[in-house]
Every structure is written in structure tokens, then in C-alpha cells.
Backbone bond lengths (Angstrom), bond angles and torsions (degrees), N, CA, C in turn:
res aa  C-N    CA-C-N  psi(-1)  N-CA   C-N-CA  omega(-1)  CA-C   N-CA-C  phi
1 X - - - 1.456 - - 1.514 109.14 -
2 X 1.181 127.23 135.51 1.397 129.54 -170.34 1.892 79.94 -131.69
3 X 1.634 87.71 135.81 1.555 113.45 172.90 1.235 120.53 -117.00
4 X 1.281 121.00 123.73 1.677 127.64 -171.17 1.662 118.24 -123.71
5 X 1.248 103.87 103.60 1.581 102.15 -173.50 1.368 113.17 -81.57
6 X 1.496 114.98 104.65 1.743 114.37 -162.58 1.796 105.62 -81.87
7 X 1.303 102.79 -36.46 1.789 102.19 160.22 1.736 90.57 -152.02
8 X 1.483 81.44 -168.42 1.238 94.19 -168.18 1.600 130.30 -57.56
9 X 1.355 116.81 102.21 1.316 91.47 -163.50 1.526 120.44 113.32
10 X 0.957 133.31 -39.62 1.297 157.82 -139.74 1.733 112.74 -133.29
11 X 1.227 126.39 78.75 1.381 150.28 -139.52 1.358 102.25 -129.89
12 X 1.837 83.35 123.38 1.853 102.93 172.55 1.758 102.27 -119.60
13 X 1.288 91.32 134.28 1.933 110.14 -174.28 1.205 93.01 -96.59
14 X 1.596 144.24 147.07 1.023 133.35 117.69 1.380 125.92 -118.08
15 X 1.253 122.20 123.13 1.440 143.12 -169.80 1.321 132.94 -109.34
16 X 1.484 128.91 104.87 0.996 151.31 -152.79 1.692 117.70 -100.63
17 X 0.986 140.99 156.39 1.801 123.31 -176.84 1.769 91.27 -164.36
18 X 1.250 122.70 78.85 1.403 110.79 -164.43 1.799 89.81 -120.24
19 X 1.532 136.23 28.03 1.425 151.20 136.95 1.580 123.42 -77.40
20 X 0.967 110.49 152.90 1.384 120.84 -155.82 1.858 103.61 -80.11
21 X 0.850 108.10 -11.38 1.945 136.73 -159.02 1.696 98.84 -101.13
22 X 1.732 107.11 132.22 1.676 82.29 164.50 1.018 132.74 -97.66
23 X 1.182 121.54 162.46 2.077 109.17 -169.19 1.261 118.62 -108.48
24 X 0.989 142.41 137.08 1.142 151.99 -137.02 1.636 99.46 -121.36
25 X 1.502 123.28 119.52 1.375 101.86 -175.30 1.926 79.53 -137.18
26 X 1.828 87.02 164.24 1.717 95.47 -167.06 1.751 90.16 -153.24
27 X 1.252 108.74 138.85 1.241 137.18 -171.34 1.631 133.25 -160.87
28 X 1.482 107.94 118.17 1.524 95.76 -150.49 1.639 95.51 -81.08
29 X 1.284 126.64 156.08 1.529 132.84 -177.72 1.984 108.93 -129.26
30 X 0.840 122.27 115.24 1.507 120.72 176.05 1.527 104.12 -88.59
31 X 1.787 106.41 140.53 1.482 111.19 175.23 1.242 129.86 -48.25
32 X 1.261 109.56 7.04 1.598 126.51 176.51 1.418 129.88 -55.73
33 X 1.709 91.31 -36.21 1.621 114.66 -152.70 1.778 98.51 -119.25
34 X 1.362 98.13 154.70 1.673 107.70 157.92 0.934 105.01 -135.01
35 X 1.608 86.95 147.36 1.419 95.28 -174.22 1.638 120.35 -122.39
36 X 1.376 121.71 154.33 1.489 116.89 -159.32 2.188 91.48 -125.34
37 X 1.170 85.56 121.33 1.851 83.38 160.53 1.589 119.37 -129.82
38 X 0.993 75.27 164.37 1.562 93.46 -179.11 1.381 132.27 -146.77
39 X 1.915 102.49 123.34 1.692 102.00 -169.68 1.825 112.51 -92.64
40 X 1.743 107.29 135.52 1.680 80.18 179.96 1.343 95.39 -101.60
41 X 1.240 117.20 -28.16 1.538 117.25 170.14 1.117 116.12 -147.86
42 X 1.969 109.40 166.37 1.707 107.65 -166.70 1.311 117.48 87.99
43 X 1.735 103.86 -153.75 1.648 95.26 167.41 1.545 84.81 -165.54
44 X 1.628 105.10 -178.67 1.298 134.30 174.37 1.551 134.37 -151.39
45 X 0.838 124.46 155.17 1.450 136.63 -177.49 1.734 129.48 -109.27
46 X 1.303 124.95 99.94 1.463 109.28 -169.31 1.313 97.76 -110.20
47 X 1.772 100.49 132.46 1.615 97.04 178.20 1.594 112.41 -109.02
48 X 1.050 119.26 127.83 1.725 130.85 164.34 1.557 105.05 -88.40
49 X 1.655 90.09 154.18 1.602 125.00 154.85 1.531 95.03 54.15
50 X 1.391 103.75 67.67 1.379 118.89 159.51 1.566 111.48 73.92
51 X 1.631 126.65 8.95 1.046 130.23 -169.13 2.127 112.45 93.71
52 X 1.154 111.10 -9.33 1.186 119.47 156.69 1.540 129.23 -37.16
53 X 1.590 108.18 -49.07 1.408 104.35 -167.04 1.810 86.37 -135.83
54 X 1.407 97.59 134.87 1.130 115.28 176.02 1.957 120.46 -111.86
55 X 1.527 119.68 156.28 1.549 92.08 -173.22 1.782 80.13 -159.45
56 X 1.209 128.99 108.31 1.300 149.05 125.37 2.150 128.32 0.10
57 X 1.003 117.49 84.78 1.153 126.63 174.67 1.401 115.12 -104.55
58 X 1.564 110.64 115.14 1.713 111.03 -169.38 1.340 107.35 -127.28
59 X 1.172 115.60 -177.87 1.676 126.31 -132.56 1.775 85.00 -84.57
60 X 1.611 115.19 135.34 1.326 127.02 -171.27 1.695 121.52 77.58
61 X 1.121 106.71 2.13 1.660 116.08 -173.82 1.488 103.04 -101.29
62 X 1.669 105.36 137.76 1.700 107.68 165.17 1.539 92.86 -109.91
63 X 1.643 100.42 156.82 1.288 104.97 156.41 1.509 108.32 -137.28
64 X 1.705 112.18 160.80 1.325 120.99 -171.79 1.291 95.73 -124.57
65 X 1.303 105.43 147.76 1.754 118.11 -170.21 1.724 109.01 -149.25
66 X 1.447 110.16 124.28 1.626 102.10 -170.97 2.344 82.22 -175.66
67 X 1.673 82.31 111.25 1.381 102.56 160.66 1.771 114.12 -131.30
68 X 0.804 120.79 120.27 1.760 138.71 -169.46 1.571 107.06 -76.26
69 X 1.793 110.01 -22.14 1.040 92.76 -164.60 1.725 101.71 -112.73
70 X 1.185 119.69 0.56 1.784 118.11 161.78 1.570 102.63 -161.02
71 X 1.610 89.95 172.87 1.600 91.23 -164.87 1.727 114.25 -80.90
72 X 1.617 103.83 165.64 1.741 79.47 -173.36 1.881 73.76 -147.85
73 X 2.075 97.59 92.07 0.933 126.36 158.91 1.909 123.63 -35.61
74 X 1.280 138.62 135.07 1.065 118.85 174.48 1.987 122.23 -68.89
75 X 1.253 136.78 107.01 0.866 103.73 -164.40 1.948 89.62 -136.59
76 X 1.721 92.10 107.26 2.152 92.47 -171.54 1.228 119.93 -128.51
77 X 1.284 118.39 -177.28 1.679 117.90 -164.52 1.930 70.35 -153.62
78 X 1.446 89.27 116.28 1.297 119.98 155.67 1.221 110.84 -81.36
79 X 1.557 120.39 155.52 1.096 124.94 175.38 1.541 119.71 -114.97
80 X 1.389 129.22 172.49 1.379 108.91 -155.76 2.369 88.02 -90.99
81 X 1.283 90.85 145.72 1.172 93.70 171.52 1.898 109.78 88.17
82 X 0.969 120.01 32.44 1.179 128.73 -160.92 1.307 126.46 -127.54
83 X 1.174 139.81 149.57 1.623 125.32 -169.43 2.022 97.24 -162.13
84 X 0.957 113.68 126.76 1.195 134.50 -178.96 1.522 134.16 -129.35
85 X 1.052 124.11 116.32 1.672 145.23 175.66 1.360 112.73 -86.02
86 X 1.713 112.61 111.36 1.626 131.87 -171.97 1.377 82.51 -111.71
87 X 1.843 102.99 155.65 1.100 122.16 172.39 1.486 108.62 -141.32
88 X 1.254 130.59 104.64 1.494 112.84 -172.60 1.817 109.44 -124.27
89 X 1.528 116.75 107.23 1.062 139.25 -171.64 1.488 100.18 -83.77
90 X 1.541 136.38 154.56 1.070 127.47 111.58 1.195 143.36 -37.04
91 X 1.169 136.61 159.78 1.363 118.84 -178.24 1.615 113.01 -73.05
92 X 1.931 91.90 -63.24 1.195 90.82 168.25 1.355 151.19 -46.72
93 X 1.099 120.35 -15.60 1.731 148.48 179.89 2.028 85.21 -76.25
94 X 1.622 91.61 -79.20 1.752 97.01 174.03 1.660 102.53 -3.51
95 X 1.111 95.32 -90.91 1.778 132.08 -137.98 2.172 78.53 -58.66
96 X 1.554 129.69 -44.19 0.991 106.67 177.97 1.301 139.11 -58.40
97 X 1.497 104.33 -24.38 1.709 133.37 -171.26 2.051 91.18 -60.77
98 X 1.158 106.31 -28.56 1.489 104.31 -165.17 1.644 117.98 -114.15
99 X 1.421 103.87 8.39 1.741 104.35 -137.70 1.829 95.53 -65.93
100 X 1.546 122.59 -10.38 1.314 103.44 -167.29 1.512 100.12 -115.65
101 X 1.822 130.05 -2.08 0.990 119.67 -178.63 1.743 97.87 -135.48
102 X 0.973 92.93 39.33 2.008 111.01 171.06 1.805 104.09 -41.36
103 X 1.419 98.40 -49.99 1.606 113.63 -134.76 1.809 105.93 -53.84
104 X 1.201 111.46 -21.11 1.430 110.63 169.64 1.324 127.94 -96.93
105 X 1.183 130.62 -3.87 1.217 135.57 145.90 1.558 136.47 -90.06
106 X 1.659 86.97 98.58 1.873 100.36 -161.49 1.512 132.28 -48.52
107 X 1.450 114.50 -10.32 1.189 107.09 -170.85 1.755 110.53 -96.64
108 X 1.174 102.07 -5.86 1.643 122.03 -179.72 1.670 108.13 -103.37
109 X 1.547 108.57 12.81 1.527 107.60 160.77 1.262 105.07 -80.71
110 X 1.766 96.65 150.95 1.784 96.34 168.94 1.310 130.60 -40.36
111 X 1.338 107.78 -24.20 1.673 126.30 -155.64 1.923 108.56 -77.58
112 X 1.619 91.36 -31.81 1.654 110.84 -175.91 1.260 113.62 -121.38
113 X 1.676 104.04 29.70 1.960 108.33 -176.78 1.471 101.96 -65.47
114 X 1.402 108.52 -49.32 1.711 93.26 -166.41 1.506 99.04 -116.01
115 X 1.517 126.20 59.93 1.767 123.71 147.98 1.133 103.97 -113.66
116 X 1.315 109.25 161.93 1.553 117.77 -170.88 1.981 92.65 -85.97
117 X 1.360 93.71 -177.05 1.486 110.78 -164.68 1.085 120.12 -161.58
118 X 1.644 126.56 104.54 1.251 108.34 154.95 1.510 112.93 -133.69
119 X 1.905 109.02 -173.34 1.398 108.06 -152.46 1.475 103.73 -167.62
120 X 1.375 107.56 126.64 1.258 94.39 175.16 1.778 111.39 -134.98
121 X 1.077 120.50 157.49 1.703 116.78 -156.81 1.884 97.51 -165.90
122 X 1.287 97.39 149.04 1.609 93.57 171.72 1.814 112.59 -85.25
123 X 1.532 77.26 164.88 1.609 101.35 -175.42 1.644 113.06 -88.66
124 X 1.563 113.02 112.35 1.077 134.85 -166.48 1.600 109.42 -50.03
125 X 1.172 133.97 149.71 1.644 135.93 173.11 1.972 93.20 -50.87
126 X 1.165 134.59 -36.22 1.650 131.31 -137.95 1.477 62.59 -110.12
127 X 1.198 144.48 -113.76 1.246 153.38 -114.10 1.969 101.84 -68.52
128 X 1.571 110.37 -0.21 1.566 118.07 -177.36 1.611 80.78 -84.13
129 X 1.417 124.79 -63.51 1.365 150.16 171.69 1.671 90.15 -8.94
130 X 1.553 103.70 -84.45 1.761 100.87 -167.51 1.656 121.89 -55.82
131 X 0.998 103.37 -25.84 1.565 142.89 -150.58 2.053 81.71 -67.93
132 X 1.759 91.49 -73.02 1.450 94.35 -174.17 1.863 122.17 -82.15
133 X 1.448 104.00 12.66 1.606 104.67 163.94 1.305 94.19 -101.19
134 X 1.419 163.49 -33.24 1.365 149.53 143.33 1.146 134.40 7.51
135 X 1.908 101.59 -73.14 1.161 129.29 175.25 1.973 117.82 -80.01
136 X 1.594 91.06 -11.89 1.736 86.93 -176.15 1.107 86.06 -131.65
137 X 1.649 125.67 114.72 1.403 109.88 154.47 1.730 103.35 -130.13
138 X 1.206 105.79 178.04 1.443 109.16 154.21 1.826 117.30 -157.22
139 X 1.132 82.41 100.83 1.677 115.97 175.76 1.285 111.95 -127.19
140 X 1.773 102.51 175.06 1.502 108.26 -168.46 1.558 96.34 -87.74
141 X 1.107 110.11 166.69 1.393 131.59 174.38 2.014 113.59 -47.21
142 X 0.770 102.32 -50.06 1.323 119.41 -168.96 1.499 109.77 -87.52
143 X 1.152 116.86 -26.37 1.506 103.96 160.06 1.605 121.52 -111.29
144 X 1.825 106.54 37.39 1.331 101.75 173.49 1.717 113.25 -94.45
145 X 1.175 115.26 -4.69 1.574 94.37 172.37 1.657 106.57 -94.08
146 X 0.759 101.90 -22.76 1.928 82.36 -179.17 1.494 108.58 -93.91
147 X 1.830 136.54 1.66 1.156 122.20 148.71 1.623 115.25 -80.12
148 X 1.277 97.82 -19.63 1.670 95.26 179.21 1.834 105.31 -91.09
149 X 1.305 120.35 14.25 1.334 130.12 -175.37 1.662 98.21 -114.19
150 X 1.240 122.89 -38.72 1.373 123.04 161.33 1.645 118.86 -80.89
151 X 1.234 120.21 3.05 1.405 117.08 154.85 0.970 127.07 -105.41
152 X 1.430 140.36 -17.65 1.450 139.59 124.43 1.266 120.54 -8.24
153 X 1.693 105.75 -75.01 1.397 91.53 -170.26 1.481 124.33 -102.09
154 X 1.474 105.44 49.19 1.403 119.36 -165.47 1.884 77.24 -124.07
155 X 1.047 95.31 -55.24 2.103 86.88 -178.12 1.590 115.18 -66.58
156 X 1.256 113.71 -17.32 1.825 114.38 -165.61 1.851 74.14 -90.29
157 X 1.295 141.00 -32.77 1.384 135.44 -174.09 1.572 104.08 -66.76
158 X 1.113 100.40 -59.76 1.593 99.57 178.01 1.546 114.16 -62.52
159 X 1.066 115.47 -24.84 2.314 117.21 -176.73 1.063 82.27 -44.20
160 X 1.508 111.06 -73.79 1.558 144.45 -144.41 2.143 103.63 -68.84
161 X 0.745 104.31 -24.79 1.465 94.36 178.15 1.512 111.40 -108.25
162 X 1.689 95.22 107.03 1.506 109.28 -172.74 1.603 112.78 -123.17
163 X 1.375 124.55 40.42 1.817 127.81 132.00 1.434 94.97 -49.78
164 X 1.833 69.82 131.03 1.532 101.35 153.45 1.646 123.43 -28.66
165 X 1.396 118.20 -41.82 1.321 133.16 -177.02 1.357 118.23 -96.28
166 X 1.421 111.65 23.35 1.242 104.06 160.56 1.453 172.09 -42.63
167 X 1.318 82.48 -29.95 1.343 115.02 -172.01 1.279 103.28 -101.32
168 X 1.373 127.97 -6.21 1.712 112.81 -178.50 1.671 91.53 -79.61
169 X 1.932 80.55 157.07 1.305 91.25 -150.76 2.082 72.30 -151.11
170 X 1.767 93.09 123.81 1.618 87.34 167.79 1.500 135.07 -45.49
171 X 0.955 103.77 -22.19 1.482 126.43 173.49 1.786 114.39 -79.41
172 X 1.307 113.50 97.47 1.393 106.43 -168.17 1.615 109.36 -69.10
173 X 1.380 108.23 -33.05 1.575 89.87 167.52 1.075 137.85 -55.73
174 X 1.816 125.02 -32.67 1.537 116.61 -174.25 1.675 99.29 -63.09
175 X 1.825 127.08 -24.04 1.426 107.69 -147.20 1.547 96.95 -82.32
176 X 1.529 133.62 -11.92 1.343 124.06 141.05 1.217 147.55 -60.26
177 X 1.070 116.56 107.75 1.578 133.89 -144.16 1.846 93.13 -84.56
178 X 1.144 112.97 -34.08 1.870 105.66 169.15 1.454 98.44 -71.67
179 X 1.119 146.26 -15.66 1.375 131.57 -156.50 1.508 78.00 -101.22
180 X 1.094 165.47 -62.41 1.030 152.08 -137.72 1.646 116.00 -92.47
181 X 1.911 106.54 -14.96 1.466 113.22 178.70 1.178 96.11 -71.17
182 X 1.553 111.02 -52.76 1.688 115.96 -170.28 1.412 107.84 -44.79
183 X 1.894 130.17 -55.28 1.233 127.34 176.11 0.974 116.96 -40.67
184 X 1.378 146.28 -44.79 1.405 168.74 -178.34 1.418 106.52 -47.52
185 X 0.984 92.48 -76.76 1.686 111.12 -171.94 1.572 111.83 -65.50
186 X 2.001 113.83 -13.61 1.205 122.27 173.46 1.936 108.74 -75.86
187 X 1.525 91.52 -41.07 1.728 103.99 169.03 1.751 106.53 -45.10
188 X 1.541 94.91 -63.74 1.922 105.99 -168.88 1.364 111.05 -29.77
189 X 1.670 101.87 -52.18 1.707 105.64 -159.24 1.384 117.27 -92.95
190 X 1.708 129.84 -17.53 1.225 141.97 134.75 1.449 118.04 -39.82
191 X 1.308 122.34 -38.28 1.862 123.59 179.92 1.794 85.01 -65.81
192 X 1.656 98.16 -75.72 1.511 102.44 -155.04 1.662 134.67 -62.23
193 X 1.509 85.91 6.97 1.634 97.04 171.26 1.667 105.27 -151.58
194 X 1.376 88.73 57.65 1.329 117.18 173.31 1.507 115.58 -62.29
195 X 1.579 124.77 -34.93 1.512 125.95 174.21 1.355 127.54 -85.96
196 X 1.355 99.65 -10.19 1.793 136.92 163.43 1.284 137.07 -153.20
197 X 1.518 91.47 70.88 1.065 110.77 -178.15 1.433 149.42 -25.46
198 X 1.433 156.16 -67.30 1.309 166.71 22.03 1.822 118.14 -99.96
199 X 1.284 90.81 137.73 1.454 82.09 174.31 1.627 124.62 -41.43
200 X 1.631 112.84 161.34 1.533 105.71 155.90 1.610 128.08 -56.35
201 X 1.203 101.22 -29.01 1.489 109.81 174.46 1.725 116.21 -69.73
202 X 1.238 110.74 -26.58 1.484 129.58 -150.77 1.752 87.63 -84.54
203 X 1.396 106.92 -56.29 1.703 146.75 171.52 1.577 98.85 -33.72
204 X 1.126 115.47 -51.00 1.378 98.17 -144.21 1.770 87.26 -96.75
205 X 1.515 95.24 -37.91 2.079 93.88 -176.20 1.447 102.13 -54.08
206 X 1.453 110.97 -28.14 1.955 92.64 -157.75 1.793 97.24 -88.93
207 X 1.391 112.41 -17.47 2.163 109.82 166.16 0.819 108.30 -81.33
208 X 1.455 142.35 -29.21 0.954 138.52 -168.98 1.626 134.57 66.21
209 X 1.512 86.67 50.46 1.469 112.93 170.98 1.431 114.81 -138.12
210 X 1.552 112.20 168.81 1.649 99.13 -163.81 1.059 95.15 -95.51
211 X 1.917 117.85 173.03 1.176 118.97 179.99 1.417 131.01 -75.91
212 X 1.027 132.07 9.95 1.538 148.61 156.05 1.610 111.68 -80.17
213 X 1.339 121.20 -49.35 1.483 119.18 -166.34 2.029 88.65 -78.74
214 X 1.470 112.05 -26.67 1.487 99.20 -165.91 1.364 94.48 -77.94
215 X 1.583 143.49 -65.51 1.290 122.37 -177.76 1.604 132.78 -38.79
216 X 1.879 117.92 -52.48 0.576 141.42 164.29 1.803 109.76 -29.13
217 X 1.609 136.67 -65.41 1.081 168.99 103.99 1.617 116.97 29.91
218 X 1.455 84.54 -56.27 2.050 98.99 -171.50 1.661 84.38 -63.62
219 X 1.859 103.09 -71.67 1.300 118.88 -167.06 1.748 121.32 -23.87
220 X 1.822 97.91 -45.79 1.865 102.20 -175.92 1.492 112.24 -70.37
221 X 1.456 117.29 -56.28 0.843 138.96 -179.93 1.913 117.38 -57.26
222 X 1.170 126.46 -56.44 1.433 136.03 171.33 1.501 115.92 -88.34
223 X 1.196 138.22 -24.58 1.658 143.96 159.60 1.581 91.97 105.42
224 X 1.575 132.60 6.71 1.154 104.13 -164.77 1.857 71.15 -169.85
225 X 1.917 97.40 162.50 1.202 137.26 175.50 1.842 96.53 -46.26
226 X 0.800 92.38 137.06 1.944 122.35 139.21 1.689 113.18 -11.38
227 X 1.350 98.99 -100.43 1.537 116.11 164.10 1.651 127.67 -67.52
228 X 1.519 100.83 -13.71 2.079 103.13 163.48 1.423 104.04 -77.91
229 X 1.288 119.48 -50.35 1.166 151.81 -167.43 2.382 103.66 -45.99
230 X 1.605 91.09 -63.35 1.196 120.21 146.15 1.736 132.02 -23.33
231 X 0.928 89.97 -70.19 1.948 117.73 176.91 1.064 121.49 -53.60
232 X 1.476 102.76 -54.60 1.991 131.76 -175.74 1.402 83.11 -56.88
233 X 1.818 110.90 -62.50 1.931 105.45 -154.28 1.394 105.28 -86.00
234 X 1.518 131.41 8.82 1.479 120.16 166.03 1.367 98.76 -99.56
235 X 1.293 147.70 -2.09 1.344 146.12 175.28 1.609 100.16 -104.31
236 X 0.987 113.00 -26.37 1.919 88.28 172.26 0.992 105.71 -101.60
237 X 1.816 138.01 -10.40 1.647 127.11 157.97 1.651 86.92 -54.29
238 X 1.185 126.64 -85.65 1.366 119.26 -160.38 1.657 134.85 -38.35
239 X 1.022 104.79 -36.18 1.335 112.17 163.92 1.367 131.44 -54.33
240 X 1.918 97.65 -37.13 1.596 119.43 169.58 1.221 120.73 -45.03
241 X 1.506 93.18 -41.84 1.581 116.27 -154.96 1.605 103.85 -74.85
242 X 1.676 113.86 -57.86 1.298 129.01 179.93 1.680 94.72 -41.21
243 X 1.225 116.07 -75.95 1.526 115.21 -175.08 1.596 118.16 -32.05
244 X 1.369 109.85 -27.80 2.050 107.80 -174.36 1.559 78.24 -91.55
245 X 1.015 171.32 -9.80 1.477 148.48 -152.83 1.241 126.32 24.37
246 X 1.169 89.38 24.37 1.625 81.34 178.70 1.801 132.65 -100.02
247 X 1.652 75.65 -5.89 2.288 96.27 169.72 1.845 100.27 -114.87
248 X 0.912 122.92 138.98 1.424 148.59 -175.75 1.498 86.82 -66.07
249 X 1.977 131.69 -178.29 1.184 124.12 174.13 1.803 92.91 -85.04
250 X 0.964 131.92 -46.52 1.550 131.72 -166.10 1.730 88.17 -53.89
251 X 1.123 119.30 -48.59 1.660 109.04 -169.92 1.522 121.09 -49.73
252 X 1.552 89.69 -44.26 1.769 111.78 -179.35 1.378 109.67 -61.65
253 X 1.307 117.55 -64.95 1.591 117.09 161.41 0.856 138.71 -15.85
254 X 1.733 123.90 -65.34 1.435 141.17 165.31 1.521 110.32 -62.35
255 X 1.230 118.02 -21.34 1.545 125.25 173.92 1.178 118.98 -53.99
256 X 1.924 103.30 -50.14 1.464 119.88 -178.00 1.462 132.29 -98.69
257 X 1.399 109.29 -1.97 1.041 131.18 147.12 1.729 110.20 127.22
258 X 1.612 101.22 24.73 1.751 101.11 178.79 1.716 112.71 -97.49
259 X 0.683 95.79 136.15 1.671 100.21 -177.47 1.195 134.84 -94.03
260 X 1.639 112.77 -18.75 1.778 126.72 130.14 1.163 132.78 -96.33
261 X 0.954 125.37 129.53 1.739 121.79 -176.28 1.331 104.96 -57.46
262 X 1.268 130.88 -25.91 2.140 125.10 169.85 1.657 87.61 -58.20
263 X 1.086 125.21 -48.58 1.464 106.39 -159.76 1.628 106.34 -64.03
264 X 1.133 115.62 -56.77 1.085 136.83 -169.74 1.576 100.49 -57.88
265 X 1.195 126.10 -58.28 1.625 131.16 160.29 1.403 119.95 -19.53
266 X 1.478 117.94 -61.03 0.927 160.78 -170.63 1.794 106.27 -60.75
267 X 1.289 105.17 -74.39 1.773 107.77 -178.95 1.583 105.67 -75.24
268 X 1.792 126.56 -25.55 1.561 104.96 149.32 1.494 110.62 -40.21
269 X 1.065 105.67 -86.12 1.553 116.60 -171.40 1.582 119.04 -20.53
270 X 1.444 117.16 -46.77 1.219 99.09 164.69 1.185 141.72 -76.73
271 X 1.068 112.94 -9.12 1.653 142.80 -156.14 1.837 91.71 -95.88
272 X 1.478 123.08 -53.82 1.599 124.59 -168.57 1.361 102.23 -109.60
273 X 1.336 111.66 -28.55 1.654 104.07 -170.84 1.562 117.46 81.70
274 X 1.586 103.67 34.26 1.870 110.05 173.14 1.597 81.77 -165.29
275 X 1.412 104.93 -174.40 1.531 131.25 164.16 1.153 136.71 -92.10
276 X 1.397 139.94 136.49 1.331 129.99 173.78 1.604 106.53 -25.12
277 X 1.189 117.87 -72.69 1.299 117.51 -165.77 1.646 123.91 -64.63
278 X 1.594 117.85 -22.99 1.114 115.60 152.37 1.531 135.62 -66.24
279 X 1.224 107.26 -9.19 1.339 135.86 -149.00 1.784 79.13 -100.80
280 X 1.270 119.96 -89.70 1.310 128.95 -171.74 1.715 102.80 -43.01
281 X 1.345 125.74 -37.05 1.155 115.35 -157.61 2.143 100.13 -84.06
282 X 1.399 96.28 -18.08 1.575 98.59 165.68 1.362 127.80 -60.61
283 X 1.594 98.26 -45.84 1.421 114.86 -174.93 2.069 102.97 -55.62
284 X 1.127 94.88 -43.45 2.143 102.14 -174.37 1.119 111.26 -64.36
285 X 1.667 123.26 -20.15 1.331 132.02 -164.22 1.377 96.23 -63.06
């Protein structure tokens, strides 16, 4: 789980489960806050009231959660293969984001100020869009909280805006909802044959889109190339890996698809700016 404090108070989770095992993550929450999640893939389980009541979150589903009158601690079972987007607002912060165009969102009427609330609804083709530049970016260090502070409230804009016409999106490709499975499933098979890859050509025959709409496609949808796209996620599997110690750097390499450890040395290095082995020998310090 990686935790990102976008202001004060105001906390983005992102949670990953890419082990075969489910993970169990726990986080205390005060009745203060609501909270909004979101699955991009996989599924999950959140249990309340001591493990009493259980409630199901599956792959493309957000859910919103906000009781005023006790706390509703995070308490989940990730699933293997799974990756999830938390959003945890104050209320009060909430309730300002809206204070002059409240009136259509019912649970922020006077009438339902202090009942709890929850809700669950699928995740729009546009808001999968923000959802997965979130979780994949590649930017500098220093300007990742305020792009990940303008994607927040570019997705809590989109939850919340429910015309019929929602989903148009200047971009005529995102408003096809197959064009975006195919992208998806272009991600899937690029992760899972990450040490042999397939060509773009190879890529686009087996989704079954051409090779213009698939680059074009990766780019809207993922914020970045095919093979950048690629790189970023074979350098933070690897990095993962170095941290369990349990693969040597030559192991990690061949894992991710380098076939000399200079190579493999080499694209760490650009990617962190040290070496596997300096890298590991930090972590022991």
C-alpha cells in the first residue's frame, strides 16, 4: 500500500496485490471521513463490525462509504491479482468541494446530513481512463503530488457527474468501451510476457485493433507508450523483487526479461539513479 497525503488530511491509498496470496490490509478511519474506492482489477472484500458484515467490491466497481455516527475503520482482503484506488476525504473538506452545487447529490441534503451512506455503481470507461493514469504514471518526483492532486479531483468530478452524456469524452476513442477492453487486455499480455514481450505488430493482431488505434489508445488511456509503459512496470517488479532477497540481481534480470546483468544493471540505473546492488545494500543499512 503506498500512502499519499494530497493536502492536509485528505489521503490517496494506492494498493496493489500482484502475489498469488491474499493480503490483508488494515487502516484505522475516523467517522470524520468518507471514503470512496475503487477497483481497476480483481476484486476485494471489506469487512465491518468486527468482521460481522462483509461487502464485496469487483473488478470496475467504485464504492462510497460515509457513516457520521461511528468509525468505519479500513479492514480488507485483497485479492490475488488486484490493484485498488482509496480516496479518503474529510467530510468537511467533502461537503466544501460542493457547498454551492450540493443540491443533486442526495446524501449531502440537509435531510441525510447525519445518516450513514453507502453506494456502489460501476466505473465509467473515462473515469477507468483517470483511474489508470493514477496508478501508471511517469513523472518527476517532485511534481507527483499535485498531478496526483489534480487527478483526484478530476475523478470525484466525473463519480459525481451522472447525465446521461457523461461519458463523452473529446476523445472519440475513450467513448468506446471495447476500445478500451482491447487496451486493457493490451496492458494484461505486455505485463505477463514481460521477459518476451510481443511485438507492436504481434500486440495489436492478437486485440484486435490496428496498429495506429493501439498506440494512439495505450498513450490516452495509460499516459505513456507501450514499451515506456513496459519499462516503468519491469523496473518496479524488479525493485520489488531486490527488496524480498530472495532472487540474486542476475535472477531479477532474467525474471524481467534481461539476459545480461550489465543490461539489466544498466536500465535499473536509469530508471533510480544507483544499482541493483547499491540499491539492496541501502535497504540493510
Amino acid at each position: 500500500m503506498e500512502e499519499i497525503i494530497i493536502e492536509d488530511g485528505f489521503t490517496l491509498l494506492k494498493l496493489q496485490n500482484e502475489a498469488h496470496d491474499i493480503q490483508h490490509i488494515t487502516k484505522q478511519i475516523d467517522s470524520s471521513f468518507i471514503q470512496f474506492h475503487f477497483c481497476l482489477k480483481g476484486s476485494a472484500i471489506f469487512h465491518f463490525n468486527q468482521g460481522n458484515y462483509a461487502l464485496d467490491l469487483k473488478e470496475e466497481e467504485a464504492l462510497i462509504l460515509y457513516n457520521p455516527q461511528r468509525d468505519l475503520p479500513i479492514n480488507l482482503e485483497l485479492n490475488s491479482k488486484t490493484w485498488l484506488i482509496s480516496i479518503l476525504i474529510p467530510i468537511k473538506k467533502f461537503h466544501s468541494l460542493f457547498s454551492s452545487e450540493a443540491n443533486y447529490i442526495h446524501f449531502l441534503d440537509d435531510d441525510n446530513i447525519d445518516k450513514k451512506y453507502y453506494n456502489t455503481s460501476p466505473i465509467t470507461p473515462v473515469m477507468s481512463v483517470v483511474l489508470s493514469q493514477m496508478m501508471n504514471y511517469n513523472l518527476h518526483q517532485s511534481i507527483k503530488s499535485l498531478y496526483l492532486k489534480g487527478k483526484v479531483y478530476e475523478l470525484l468530478g466525473l463519480y459525481f457527474n451522472k447525465p446521461e452524456d457523461a461519458d463523452i469524452e473529446q476523445c472519440p476513442f475513450l467513448i468506446d468501451e471495447d476500445n478500451v477492453r482491447r487496451i486493457r487486455k493490451a496492458k494484461d499480455i505486455v505485463i505477463a510476457r514481460m521477459a518476451e514481450p510481443p511485438s507492436l505488430q504481434e500486440l495489436s493482431d492478437e486485440i484486435g485493433l490496428n496498429l495506429k488505434r493501439l498506440k494512439e489508445g495505450f498513450k490516452q488511456v495509460y499516459g505513456d507508450s507501450v514499451y515506456s509503459f513496459l519499462f516503468d512496470y519491469k523496473m518496479e517488479y524488479a525493485r520489488k523483487m531486490l527488496e524480498t532477497g530472495d532472487s540474486n540481481v542476475n535472477e531479477v534480470g532474467l525474471k524481467v526479461g534481461y539476459s545480461t546483468a550489465s543490461h539489466f544493471i544498466a536500465a535499473f540505473k536509469k530508471k533510480y539513479g544507483t544499482t541493483p546492488k547499491k540499491y539492496i545494500m541501502a535497504l540493510n543499512q
